[in-house]
C-alpha positions in Angstrom: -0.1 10.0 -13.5 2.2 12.8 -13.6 -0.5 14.5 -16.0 2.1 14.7 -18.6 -0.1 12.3 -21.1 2.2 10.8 -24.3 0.5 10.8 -27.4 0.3 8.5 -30.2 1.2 9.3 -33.5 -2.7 9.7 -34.0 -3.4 11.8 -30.7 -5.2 9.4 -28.8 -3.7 8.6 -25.9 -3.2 5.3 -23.9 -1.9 3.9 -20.3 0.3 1.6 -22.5 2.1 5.1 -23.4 2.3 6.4 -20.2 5.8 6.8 -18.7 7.5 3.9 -17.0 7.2 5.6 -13.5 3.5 6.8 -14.1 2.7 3.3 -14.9 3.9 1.5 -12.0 2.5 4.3 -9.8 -0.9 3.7 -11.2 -0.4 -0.3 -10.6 0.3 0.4 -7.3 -2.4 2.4 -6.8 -5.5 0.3 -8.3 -3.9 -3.2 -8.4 -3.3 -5.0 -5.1 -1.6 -7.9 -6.0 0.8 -6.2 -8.3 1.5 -4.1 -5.3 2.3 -6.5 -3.0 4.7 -8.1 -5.5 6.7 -4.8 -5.7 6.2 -3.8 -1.9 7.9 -7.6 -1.4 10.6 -7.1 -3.9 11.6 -3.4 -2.8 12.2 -4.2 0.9 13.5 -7.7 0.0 10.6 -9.7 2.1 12.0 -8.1 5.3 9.7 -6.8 8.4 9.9 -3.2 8.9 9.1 -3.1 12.5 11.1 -6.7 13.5 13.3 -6.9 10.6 12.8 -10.6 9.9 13.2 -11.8 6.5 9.7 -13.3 5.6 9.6 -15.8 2.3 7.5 -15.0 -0.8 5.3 -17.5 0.5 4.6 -19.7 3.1 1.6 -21.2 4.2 3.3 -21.6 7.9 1.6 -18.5 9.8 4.0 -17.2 11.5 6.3 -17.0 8.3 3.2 -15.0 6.3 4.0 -11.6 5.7 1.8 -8.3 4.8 1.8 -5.2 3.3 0.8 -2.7 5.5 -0.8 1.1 5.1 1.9 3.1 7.3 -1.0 5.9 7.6 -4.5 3.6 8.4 -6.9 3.5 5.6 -9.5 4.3 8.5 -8.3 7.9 8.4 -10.1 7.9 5.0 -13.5 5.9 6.3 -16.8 7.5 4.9 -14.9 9.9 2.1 -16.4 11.0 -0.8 -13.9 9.8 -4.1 -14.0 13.4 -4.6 -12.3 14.1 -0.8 -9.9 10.7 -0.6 -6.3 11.2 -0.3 -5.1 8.5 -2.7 -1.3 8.9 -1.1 -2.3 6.2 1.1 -2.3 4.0 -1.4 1.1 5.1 -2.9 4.2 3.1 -2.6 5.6 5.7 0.1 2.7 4.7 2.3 3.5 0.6 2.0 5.5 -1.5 4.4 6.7 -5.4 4.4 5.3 -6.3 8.0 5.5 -9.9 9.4 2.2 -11.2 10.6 2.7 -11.2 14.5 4.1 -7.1 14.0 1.2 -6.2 11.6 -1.3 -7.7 14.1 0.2 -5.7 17.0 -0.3 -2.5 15.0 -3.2 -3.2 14.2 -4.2 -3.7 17.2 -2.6 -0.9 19.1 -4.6 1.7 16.1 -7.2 -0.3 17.2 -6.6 1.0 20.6 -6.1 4.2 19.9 -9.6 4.8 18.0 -11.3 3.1 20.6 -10.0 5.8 23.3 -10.7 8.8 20.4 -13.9 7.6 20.5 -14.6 7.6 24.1 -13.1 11.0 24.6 -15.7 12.3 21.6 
């Protein structure tokens, strides 16, 4: 990931090489679950809009808990893979929300596209 590939002894070179920081990078990146895991783990389960503590897991609703795209993934809707910006799916772009604060996002970008859209 930081294009600085580490070879093996016979010059091929592997993920399984790559360093530390590139590898979880990557995981975030193109594995979802692993994500979540370490989205969880770095803010500790708590809501970054509320600050409620949510557990691991829970199958009570309101205790459920999401990882959120700080910057929408709609902003990249109908990109070419060529044109994507894949910093929204980097760790930097990923919050712990609680369920009630995610839906009220959501819905307030909701919101706001729908009034884009009527002004277009």
């Amino acid at each position: 990931m930081c294009g600085l590939i580490i070879k093996t002894l016979q010059g091929k070179s592997s993920r399984a090489r790559w360093h530390p920081e590139c590898v979880e990078q990557y995981n975030i990146i193109y594995n979802p679950s692993l994500a979540r895991k370490h989205i969880w783990k770095r803010d500790r389960g708590e809501c970054a809009e509320c600050g409620d503590v949510m557990p691991k897991r829970s199958r009570a609703q309101d205790l459920k808990w999401h990882v959120d795209h700080i910057h929408p993934l709609y902003e990249q809707k109908g990109l070419q893979f060529e044109q994507l910006d894949l910093s929204y799916w980097e760790e930097d772009n990923l919050q712990t929300l609680c369920q009630p604060c995610h839906a009220e996002k959501s819905a307030q970008e909701a919101a706001s596209r729908a009034k884009e859209k009527k002004l277009k």
